[in-house]
N, C-alpha and C positions, 0 to 999 in steps of 0.2 A: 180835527175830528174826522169821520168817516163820512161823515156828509160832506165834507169839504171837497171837490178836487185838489189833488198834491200837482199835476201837471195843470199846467193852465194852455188854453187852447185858443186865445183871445188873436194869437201874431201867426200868420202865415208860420215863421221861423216855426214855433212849438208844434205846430201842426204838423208840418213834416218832420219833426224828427219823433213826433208820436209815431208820425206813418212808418220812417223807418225803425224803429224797435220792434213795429208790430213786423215790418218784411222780414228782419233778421231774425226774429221769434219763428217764423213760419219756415223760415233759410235751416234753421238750427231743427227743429222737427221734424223735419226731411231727410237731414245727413244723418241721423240719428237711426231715421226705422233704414236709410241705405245701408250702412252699416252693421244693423242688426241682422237686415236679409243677408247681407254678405258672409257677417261670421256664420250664420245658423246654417248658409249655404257649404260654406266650407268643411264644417263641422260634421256634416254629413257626408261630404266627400272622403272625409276620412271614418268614414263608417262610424260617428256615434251619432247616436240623437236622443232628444232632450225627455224629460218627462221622471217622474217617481219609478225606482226601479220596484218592480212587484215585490210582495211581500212574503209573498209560497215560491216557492220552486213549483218543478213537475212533479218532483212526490212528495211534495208536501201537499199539493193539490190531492195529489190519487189518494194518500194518506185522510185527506180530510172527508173523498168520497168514500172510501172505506169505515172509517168509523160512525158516519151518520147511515150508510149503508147497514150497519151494524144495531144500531136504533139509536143510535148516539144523540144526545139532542145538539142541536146548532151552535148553542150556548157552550156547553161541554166542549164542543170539539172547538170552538174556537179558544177556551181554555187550553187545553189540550197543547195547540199547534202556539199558541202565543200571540192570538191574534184579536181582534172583534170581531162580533158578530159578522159584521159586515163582509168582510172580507171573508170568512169561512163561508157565508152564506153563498159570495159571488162565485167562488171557487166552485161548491157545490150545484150552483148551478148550472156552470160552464162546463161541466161535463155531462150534463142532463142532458141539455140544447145540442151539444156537440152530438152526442150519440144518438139521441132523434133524427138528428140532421141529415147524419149518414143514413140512416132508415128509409131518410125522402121524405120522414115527417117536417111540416112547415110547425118553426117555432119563435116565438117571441118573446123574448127576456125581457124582462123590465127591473132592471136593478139601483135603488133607489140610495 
């Protein structure tokens, strides 16, 4: 049953080799994220890295601030481009911020 202990702990002997599963558990965890920084390290060396590639281009972007520029509603234009909201909205916004920015205006996006 689950109330039972399956290892029993009673003999020196079970004790350490409880101990060691737990060292080779923590041995195995280790080589694992080395490994992982190594490829992600490498990976990058050859110029790629990781992540979802976007979902607009640059003018599907400029595309999406033109048409809400236009009175498009947000809804619409992400119809439009193929997208959700979300994403037309962020686009839309990232060109707001951007061009404030250059202005010397200070802006903060909050994109949820």
């Amino acid at each position: 049953s689950a109330t039972e202990p399956t290892i029993s702990t009673d003999s020196a002997t079970s004790r350490m080799l409880l101990g060691l599963l737990g060292i080779l558990a923590a041995w195995e965890v280790e080589t694992l994220r080395e490994r992982t920084r190594d490829g992600l390290a490498a990976a990058r060396a050859r110029g790629r890295f990781g992540g979802r590639p976007p979902a607009l281009d640059a003018k599907q972007r400029q595309a999406a601030r033109d048409l809400r520029n236009t009175g498009m509603s947000v809804q619409k234009v992400a119809r439009t481009l193929g997208v959700c909201r979300a994403t037309a909205l962020k686009a839309i916004r990232e060109d707001s911020a951007q061009s404030k920015a250059a202005d010397g205006v200070s802006v903060v996006v909050a994109v949820s």
